[in-house]
PyMOL CGO cylinders between C-alpha atoms (Angstrom):
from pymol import cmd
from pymol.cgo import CYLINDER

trace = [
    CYLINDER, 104.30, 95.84, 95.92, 104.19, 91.86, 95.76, 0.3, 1, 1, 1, 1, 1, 1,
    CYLINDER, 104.19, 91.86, 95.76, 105.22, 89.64, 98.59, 0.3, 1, 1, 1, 1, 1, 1,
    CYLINDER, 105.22, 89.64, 98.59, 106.65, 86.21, 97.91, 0.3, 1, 1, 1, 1, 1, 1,
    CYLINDER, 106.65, 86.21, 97.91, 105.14, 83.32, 99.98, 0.3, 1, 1, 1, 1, 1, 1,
    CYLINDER, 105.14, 83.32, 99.98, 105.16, 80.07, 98.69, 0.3, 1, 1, 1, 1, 1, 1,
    CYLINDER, 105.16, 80.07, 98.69, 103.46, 78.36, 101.40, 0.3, 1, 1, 1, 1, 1, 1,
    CYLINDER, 103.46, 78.36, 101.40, 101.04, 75.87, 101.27, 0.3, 1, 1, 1, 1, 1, 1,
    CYLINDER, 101.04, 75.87, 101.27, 97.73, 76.44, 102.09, 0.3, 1, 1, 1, 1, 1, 1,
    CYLINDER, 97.73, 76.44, 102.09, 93.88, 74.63, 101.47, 0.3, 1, 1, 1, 1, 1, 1,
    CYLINDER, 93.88, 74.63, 101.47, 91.62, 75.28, 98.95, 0.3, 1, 1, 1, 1, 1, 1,
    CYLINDER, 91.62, 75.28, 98.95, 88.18, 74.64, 98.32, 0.3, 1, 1, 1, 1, 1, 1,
    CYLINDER, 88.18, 74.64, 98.32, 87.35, 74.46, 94.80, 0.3, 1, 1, 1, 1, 1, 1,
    CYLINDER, 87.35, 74.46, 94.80, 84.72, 74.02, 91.53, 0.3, 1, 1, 1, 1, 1, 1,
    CYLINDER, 84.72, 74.02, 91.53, 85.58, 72.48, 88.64, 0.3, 1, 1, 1, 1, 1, 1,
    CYLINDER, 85.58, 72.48, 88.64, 89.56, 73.43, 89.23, 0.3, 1, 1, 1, 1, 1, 1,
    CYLINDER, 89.56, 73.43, 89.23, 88.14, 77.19, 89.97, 0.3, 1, 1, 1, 1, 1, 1,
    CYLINDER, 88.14, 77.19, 89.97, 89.29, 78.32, 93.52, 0.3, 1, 1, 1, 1, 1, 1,
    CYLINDER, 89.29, 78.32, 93.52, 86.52, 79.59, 95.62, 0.3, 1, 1, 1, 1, 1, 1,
    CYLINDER, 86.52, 79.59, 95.62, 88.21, 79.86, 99.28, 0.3, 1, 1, 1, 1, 1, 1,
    CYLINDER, 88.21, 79.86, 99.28, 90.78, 79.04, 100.74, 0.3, 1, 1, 1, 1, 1, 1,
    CYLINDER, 90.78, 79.04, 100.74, 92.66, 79.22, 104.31, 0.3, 1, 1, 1, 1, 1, 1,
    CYLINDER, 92.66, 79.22, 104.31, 96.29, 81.02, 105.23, 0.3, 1, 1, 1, 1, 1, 1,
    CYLINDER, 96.29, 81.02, 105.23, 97.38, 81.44, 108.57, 0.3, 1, 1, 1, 1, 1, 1,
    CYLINDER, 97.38, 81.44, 108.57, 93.98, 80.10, 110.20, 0.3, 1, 1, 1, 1, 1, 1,
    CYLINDER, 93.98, 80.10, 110.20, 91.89, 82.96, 108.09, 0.3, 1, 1, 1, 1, 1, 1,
    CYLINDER, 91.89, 82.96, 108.09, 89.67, 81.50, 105.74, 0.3, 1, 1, 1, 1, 1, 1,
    CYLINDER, 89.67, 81.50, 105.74, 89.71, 84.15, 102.14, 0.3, 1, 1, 1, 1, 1, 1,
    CYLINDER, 89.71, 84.15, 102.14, 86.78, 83.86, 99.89, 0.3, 1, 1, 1, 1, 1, 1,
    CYLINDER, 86.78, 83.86, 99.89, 87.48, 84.59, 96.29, 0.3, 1, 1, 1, 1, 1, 1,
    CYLINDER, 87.48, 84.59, 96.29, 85.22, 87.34, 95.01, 0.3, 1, 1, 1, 1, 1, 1,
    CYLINDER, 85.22, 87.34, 95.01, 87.20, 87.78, 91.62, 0.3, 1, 1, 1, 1, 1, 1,
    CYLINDER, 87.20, 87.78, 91.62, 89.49, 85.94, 89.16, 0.3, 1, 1, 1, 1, 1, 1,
    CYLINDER, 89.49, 85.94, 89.16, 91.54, 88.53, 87.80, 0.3, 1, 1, 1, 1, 1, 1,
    CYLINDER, 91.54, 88.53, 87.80, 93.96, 86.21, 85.74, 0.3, 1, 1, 1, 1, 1, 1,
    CYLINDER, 93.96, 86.21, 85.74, 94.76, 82.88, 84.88, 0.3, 1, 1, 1, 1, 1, 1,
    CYLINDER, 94.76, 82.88, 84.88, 97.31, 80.94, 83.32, 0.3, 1, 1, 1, 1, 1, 1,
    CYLINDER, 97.31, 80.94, 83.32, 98.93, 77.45, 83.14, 0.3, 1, 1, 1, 1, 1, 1,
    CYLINDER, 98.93, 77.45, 83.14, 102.57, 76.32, 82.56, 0.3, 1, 1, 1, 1, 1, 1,
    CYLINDER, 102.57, 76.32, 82.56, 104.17, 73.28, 82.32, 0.3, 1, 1, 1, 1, 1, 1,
    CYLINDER, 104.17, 73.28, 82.32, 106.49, 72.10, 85.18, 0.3, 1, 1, 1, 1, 1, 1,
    CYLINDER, 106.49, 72.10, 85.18, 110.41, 72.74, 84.94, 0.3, 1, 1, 1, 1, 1, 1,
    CYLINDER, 110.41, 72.74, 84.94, 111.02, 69.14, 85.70, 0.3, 1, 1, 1, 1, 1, 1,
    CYLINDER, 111.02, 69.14, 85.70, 109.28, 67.49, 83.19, 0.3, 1, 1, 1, 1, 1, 1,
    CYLINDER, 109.28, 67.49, 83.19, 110.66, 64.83, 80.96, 0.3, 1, 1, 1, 1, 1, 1,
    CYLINDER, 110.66, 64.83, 80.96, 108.59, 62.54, 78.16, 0.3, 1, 1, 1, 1, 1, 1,
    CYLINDER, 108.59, 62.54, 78.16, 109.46, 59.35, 79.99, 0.3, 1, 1, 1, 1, 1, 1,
    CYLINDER, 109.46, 59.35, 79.99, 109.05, 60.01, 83.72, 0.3, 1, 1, 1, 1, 1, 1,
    CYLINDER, 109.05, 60.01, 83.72, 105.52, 61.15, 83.41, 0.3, 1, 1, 1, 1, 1, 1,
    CYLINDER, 105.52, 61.15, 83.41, 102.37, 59.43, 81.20, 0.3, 1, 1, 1, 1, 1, 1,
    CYLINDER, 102.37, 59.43, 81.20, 100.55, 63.40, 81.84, 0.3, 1, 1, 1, 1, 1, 1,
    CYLINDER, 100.55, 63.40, 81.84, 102.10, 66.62, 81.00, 0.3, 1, 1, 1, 1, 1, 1,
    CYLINDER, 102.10, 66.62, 81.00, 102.42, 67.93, 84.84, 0.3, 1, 1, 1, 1, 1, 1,
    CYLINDER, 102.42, 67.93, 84.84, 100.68, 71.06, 84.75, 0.3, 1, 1, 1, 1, 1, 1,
    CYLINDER, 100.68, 71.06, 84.75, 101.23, 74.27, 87.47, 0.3, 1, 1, 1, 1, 1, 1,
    CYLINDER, 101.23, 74.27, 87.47, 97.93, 76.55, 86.88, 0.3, 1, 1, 1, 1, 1, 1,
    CYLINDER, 97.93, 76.55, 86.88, 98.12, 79.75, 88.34, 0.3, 1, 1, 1, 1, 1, 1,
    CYLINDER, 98.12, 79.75, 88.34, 94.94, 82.16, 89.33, 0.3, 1, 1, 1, 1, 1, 1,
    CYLINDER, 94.94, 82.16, 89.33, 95.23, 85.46, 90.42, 0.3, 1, 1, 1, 1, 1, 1,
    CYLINDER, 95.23, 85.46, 90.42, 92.24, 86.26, 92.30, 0.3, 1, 1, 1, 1, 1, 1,
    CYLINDER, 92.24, 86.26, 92.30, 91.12, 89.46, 94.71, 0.3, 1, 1, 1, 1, 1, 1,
    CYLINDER, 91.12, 89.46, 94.71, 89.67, 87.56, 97.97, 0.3, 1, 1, 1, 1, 1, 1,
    CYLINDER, 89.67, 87.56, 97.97, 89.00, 88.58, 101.27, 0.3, 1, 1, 1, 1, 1, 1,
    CYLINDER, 89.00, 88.58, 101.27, 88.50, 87.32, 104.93, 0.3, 1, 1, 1, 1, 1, 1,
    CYLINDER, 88.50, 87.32, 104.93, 87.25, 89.56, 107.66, 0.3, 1, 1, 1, 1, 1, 1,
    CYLINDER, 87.25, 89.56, 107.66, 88.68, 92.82, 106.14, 0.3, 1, 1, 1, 1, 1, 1,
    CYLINDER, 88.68, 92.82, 106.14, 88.90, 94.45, 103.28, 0.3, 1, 1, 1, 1, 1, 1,
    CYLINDER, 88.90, 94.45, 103.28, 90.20, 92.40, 99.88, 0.3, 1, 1, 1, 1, 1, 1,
    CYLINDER, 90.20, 92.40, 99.88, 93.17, 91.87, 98.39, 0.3, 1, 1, 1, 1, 1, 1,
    CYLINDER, 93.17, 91.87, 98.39, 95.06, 90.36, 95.41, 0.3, 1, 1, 1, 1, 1, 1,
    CYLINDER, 95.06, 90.36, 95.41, 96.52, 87.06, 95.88, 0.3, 1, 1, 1, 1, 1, 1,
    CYLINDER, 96.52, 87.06, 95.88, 98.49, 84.24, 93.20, 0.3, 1, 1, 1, 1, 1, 1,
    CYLINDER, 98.49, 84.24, 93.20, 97.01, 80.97, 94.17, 0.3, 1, 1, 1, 1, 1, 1,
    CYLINDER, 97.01, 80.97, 94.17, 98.99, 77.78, 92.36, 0.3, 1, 1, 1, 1, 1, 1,
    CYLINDER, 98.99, 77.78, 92.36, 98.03, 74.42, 91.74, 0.3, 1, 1, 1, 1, 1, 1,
    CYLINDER, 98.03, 74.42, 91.74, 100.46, 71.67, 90.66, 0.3, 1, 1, 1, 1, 1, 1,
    CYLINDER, 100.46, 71.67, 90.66, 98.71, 69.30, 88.56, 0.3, 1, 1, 1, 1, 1, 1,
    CYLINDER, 98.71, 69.30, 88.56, 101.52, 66.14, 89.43, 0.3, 1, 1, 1, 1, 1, 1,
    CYLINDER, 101.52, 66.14, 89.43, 100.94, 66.42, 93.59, 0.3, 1, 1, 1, 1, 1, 1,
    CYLINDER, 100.94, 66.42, 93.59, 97.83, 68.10, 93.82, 0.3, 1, 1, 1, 1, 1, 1,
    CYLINDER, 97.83, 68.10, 93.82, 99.02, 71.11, 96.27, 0.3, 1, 1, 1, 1, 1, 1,
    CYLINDER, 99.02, 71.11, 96.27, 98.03, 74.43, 96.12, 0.3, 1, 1, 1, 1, 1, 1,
    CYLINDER, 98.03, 74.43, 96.12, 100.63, 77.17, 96.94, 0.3, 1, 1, 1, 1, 1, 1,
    CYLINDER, 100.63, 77.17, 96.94, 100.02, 81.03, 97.72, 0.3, 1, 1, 1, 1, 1, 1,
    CYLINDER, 100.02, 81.03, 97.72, 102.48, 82.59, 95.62, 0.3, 1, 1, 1, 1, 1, 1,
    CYLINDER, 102.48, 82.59, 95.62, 102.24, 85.84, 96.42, 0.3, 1, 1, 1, 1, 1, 1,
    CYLINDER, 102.24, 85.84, 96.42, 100.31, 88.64, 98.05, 0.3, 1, 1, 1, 1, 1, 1,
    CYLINDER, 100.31, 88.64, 98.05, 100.28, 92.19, 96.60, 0.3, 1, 1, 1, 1, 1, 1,
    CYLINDER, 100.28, 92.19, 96.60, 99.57, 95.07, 99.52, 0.3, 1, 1, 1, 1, 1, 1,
]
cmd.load_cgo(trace, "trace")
């Protein structure tokens, strides 16, 4: 079962490739990309933007000071955040 988050959280990365990041004051190290994917934002219109905004999406199994777990990390390409999207138990 996947949990919906959408909350912000840091990421350290390589190349675009998460390889940690921090929720809730835990810092998760990303042992795995399971998936990836990239779509273009909703918003997006030819004239408001000289880029095609990007959201990428990685769905990686990471883990802090327990035992891993699957998580949807995503990056928006326009304001440089990274979200965690959800968190499957």
């Amino acid at each position: 079962m996947a949990r919906v988050y959408g909350v912000r959280i840091s990421v350290v990365d390589r190349e675009g490739r998460p390889q940690r990041f921090t929720w809730d004051g835990r810092i998760y190290t990303v042992r795995r990309i399971i998936d990836h994917w990239v779509t273009l934002r909703t918003d997006w219109t030819p004239a408001a933007h000289d880029r095609l905004p990007q959201r990428t999406f990685w769905r990686v199994e990471a883990g802090a000071d327990r035992a891993p777990g699957v998580y949807e990390l995503r990056h928006d390409s326009t304001t440089g955040e990274w979200l965690l999207a959800r968190v499957w138990d």
